[in-house]
C-alpha positions as CSV (number, residue, x, y, z in Angstrom):
1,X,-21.5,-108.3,-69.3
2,X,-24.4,-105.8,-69.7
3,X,-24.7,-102.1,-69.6
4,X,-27.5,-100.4,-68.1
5,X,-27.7,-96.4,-68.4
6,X,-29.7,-93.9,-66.6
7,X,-29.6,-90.5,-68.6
8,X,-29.2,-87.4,-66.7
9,X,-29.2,-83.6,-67.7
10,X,-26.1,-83.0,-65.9
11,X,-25.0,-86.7,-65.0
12,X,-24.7,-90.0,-67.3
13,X,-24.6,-93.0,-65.1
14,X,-23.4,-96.3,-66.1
15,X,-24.0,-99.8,-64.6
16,X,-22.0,-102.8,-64.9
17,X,-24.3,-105.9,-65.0
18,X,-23.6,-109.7,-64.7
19,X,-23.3,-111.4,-68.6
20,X,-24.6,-115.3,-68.9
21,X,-21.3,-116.9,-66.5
22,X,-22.7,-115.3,-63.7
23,X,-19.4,-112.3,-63.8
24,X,-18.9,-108.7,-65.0
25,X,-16.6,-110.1,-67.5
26,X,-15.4,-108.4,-71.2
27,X,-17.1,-110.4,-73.8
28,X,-17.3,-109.1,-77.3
29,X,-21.1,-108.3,-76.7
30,X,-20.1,-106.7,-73.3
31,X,-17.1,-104.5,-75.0
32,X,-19.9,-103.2,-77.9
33,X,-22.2,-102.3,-75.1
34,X,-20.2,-100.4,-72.4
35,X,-18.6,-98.6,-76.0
36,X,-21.6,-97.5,-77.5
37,X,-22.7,-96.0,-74.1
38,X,-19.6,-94.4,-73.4
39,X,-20.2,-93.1,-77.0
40,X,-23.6,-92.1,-76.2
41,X,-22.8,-89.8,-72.9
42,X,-19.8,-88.2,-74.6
43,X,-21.8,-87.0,-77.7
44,X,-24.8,-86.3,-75.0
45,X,-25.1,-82.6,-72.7
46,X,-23.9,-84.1,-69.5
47,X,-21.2,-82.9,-67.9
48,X,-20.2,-86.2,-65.8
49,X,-20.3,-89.7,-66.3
50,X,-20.2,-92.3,-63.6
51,X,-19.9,-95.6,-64.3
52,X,-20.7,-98.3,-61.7
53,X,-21.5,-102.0,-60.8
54,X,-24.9,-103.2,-60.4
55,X,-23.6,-106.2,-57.9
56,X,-20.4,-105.8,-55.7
57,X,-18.7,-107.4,-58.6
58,X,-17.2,-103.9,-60.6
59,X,-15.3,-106.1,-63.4
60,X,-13.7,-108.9,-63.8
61,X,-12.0,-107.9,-67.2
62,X,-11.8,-110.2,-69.9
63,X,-14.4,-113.6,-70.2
64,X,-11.7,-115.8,-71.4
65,X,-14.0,-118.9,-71.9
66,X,-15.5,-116.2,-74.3
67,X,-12.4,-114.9,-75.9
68,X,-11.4,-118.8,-76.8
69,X,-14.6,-119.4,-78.5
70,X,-14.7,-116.1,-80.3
71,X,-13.1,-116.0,-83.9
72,X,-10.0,-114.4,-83.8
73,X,-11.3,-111.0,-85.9
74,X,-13.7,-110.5,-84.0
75,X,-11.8,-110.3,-80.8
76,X,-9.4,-108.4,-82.2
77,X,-12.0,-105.7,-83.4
78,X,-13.1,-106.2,-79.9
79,X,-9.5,-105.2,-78.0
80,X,-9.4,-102.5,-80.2
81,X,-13.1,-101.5,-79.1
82,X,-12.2,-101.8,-75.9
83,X,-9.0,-99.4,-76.3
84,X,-10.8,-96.6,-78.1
85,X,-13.7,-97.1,-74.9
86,X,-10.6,-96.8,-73.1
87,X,-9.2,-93.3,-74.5
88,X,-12.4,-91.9,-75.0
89,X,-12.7,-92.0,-71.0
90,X,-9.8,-90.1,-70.6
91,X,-10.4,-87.9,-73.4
92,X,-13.6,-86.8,-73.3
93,X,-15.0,-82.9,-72.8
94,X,-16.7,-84.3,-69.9
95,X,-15.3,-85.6,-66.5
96,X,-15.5,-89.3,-65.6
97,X,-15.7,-90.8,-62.7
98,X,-15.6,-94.7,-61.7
99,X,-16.7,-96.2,-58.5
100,X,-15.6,-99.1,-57.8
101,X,-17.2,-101.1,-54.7
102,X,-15.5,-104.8,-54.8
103,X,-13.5,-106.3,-57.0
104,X,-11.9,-105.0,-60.6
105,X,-9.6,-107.2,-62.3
106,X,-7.4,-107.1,-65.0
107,X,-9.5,-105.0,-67.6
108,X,-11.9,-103.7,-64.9
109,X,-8.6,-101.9,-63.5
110,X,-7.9,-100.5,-67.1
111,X,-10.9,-99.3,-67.1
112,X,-11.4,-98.0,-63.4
113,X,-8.0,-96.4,-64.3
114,X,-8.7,-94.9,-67.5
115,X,-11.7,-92.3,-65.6
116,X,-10.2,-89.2,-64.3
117,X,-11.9,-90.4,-60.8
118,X,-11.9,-93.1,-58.8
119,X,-13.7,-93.4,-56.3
120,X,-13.7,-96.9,-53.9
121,X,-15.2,-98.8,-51.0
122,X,-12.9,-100.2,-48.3
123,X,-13.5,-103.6,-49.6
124,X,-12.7,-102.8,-52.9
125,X,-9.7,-104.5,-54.7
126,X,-7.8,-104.2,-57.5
127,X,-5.7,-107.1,-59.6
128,X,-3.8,-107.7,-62.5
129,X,-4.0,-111.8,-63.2
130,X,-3.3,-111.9,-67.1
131,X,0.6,-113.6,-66.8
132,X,-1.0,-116.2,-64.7
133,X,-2.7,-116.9,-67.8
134,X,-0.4,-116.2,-70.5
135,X,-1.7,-113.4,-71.1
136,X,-0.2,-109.7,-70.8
137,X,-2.6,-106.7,-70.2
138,X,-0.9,-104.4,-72.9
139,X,-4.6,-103.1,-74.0
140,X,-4.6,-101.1,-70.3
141,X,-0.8,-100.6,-70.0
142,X,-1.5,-96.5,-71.2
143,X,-4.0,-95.8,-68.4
144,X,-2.6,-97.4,-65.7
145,X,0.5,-95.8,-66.7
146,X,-0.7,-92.8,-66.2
147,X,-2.3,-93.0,-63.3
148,X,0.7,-95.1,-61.2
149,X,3.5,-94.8,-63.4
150,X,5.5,-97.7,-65.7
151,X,7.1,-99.1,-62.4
152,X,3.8,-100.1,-60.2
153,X,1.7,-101.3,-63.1
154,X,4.7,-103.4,-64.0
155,X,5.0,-104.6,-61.0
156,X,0.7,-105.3,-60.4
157,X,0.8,-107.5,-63.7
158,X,4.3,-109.6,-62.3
159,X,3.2,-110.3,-59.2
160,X,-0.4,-110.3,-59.9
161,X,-1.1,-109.1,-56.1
162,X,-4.0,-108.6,-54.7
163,X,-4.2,-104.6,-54.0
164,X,-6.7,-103.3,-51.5
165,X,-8.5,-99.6,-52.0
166,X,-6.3,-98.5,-48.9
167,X,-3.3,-99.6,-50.8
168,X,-4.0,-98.3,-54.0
169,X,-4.9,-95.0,-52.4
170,X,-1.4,-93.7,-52.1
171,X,-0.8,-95.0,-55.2
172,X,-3.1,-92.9,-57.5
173,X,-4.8,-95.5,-58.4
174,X,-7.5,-94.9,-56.1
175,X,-8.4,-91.0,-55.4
176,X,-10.7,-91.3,-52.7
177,X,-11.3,-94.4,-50.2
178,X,-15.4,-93.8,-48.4
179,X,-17.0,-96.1,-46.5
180,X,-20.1,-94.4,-48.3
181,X,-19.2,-94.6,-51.8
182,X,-22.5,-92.5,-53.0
183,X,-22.0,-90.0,-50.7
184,X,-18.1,-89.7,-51.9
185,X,-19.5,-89.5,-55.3
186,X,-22.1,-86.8,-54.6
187,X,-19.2,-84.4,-53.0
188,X,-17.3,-84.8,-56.2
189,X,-19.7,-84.1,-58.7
190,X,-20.9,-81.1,-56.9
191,X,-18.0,-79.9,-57.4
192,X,-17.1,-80.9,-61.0
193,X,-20.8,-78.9,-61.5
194,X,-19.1,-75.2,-60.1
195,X,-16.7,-76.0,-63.3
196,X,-16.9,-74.6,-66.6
197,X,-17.8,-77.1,-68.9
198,X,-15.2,-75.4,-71.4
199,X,-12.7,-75.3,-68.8
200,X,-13.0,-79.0,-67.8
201,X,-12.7,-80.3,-72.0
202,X,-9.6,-77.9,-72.1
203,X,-7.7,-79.7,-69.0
204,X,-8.5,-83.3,-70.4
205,X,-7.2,-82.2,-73.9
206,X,-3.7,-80.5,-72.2
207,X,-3.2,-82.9,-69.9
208,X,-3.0,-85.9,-72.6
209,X,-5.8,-89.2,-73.0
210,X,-4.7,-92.4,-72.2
211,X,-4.1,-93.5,-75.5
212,X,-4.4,-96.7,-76.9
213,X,-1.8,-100.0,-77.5
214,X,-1.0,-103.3,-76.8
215,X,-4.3,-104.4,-78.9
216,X,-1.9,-106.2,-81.5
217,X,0.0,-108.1,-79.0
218,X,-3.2,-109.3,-76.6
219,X,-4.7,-110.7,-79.9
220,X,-1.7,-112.5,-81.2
221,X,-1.4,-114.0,-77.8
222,X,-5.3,-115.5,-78.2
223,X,-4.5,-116.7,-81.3
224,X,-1.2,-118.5,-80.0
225,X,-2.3,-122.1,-79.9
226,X,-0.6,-123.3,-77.0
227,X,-1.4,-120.6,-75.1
228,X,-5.4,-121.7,-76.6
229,X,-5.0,-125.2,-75.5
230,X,-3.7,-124.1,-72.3
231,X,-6.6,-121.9,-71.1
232,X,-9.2,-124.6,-72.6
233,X,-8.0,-127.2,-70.3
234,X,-7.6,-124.8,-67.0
235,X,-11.1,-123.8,-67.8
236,X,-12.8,-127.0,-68.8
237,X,-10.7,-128.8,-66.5
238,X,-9.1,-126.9,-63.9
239,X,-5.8,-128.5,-65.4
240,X,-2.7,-126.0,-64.1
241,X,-1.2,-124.5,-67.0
242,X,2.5,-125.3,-68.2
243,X,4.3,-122.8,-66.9
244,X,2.8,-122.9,-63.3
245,X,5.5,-124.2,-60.8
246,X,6.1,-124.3,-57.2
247,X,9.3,-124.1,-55.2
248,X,10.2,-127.0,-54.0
249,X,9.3,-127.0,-50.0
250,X,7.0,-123.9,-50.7
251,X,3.9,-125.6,-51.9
């Protein structure tokens, strides 16, 4: 994944780019770069900061392919990267916003979630795969949480739906559905401008950050080798994973 930013006096953008496998997906160079610019607009004198796709792709959340060929340090410094990023969000003196035109998954909802905005297209969606894989999305379990409560983010990672912007609307997950995204995000920010800077840091700090965990159990899971050789052969070879299974008749 790579992160481009536009500086602004009053707003921070960031963009959400396409990495070498053609996705917005969570490598360990992806993580370092959307942290650092988080970093960078928090310390900086905006007073927003949006953070966007470049394609209609928002993010795909983690680039397993990556994650298997990355030592097992490293990833974990990565999660943990990826956790602060993800606090920080929610932290921060300044308000964040995310808008999300297509699809997020897994950590791309983490991350959507962990803003204090969201903002989303009609044809937005919103998905929490990691079970299919073995996995178990316990690095983003705080902010989504927060914004839908323990029950619905336990059920999005079970059933591993497919949630639409309409649908996650009512949940909180979603604050505002547009069919013109930009001009959603412009009515926001004018009015996050009438707010005191002071007043805005204040809320954030009251109303709690998003906190971080799960890190320790989504890298022991990576370093699992079953759970290794599994994801190797359903990427390499498409090959099902053990613990898929169909009921019988129901295929």
């Amino acid at each position: 994944m790579r992160v481009r930013c536009e500086e602004g006096e009053l707003v921070h953008r960031l963009f959400l780019g396409t990495g070498p496998g053609g996705h917005v997906a969570l490598d360990t160079d992806g993580i370092a770069a959307l942290a650092e610019a988080v970093e960078q607009a928090v310390a900086g004198p905006a007073r927003a900061l949006v953070i966007a796709s470049e394609g209609p792709e928002f993010c795909a959340g983690m680039d397993l392919a990556a994650a298997l060929r990355t030592p097992s340090a490293q990833m974990r410094e990565a999660m943990q990267r990826f956790a602060s990023c993800l606090e920080l969000l929610a932290s921060a003196k300044l308000a964040t916003i995310a808008v999300v035109t297509g699809a997020a998954s897994g950590g791309g909802v983490g991350l959507a979630a962990a803003c204090d905005l969201v903002v989303a297209a009609p044809g937005a969606t919103f998905a929490l795969p990691e079970l299919r894989y073995g996995l178990v999305p316990a690095v983003i379990f705080p902010a989504l949480e927060a914004r839908i409560g323990a029950r619905r983010t336990r059920r999005l990672a079970l059933t591993g739906e497919l949630v639409t912007a309409a649908q996650a609307e009512p949940w909180g997950l979603v604050d505002a559905v547009a069919d013109d995204p930009d001009k959603a995000l412009r009515g926001l920010l004018r009015s996050l401008l009438r707010a005191r800077p002071q007043a805005v840091a204040t809320l954030k700090r009251i109303t709690g950050p998003a906190g971080q965990g799960g890190v320790a159990q989504t890298a022991a899971d990576l370093e699992d080798p079953e759970l290794r050789a599994a994801l190797a052969a359903l990427l390499a070879e498409g090959q099902a994973p053990p613990w898929f299974v169909s009921l019988k008749g129901q295929e």
